[in-house]
N, C-alpha and C positions, 0 to 999 in steps of 0.2 A: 504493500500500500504506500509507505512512504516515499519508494523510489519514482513510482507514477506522480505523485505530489512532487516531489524537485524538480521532475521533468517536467511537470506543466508548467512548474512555479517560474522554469526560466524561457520555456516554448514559448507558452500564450502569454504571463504578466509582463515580464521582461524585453522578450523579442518581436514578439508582434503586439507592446504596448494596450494589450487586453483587458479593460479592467472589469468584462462579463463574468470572468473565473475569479476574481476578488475571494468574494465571498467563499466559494467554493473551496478554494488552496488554502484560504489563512484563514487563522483563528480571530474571532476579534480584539482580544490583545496581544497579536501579536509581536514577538520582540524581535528586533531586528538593530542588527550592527552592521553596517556597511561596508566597502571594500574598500569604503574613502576614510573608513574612520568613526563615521559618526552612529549614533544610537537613536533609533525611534522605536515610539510604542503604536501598538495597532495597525489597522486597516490604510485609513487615514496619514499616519506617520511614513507609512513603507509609501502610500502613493506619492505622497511628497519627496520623499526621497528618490523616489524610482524618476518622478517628475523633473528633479534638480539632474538628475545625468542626464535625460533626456533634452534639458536645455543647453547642457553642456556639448554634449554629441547626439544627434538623432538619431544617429545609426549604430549606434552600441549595440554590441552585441554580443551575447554570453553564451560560450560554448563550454558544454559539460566536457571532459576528456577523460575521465576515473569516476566512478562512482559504488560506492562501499557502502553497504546496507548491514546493521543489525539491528533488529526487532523493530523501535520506534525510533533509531536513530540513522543517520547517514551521514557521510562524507563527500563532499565533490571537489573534483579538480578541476580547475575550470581558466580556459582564456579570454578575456576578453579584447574587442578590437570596437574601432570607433574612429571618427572625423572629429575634431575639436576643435567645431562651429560655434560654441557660444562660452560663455565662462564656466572653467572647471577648475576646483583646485586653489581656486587665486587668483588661477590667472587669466586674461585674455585671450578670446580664441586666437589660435593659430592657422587654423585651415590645416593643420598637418592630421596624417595617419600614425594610432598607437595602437599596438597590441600589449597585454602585460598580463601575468598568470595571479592564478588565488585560490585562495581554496574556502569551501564553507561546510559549517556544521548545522545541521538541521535536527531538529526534535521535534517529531507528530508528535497529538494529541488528538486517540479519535481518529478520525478521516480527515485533519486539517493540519497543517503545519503550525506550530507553536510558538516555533524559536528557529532564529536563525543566526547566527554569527559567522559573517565573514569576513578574510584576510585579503587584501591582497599587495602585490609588487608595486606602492604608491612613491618610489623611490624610482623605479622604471618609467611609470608614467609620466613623472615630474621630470626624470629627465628628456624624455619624446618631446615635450612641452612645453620646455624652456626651449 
């Protein structure tokens, strides 16, 4: 169950900017740490945040490359890649192309994702970007 929820969570929310499966993938307070860093709570919080990279780069885009399942938890290894159209980071967009890797931890609860914590290479990106 959970490995279908991370693939959707990054297929439809993330990749094709869907926010029909909201409800459906996350819990309603869901907790969520970013791959920039930052922490939100719920539904709400993660759309804002998914919202702020989308302004950053429209075309982001999150590819799973590993992923590790036990019981209600998971693991994903993941790349993402993007155009850095608007301000990400700090800084000014650049027009340039970045890719940079991460990894996240995920915990269902039920049929919905609960928790998510991810990492990522903000040291790589920062340098794409400068």
């Amino acid at each position: 169950m959970i490995a279908s929820l991370v693939e959707r969570f990054y297929a439809v929310l993330w990749n094709q900017w869907d926010d029909s499966a909201v409800e459906e993938v996350l819990a309603p307070d869901f907790h969520f740490r970013g791959s920039l860093g930052q922490t939100v709570e719920g539904r709400g919080g993660w759309r804002t945040y998914r919202d702020m990279i989308r302004d950053g780069s429209p075309d982001f885009h999150n590819e799973v490359t590993d992923l590790v399942v036990s019981g209600e938890r998971a693991a994903a290894r993941l790349e993402y890649t993007g155009t850095h159209t608007g301000p990400l980071l700090g800084l000014d967009p650049t027009g340039r192309r970045f890719v940079y890797s991460g990894a996240a931890f995920f915990t269902a609860s039920g049929d919905v994702l609960a928790e998510a914590w991810v990492l990522g290479d903000i040291e790589s990106l920062r340098v794409q970007l400068s």
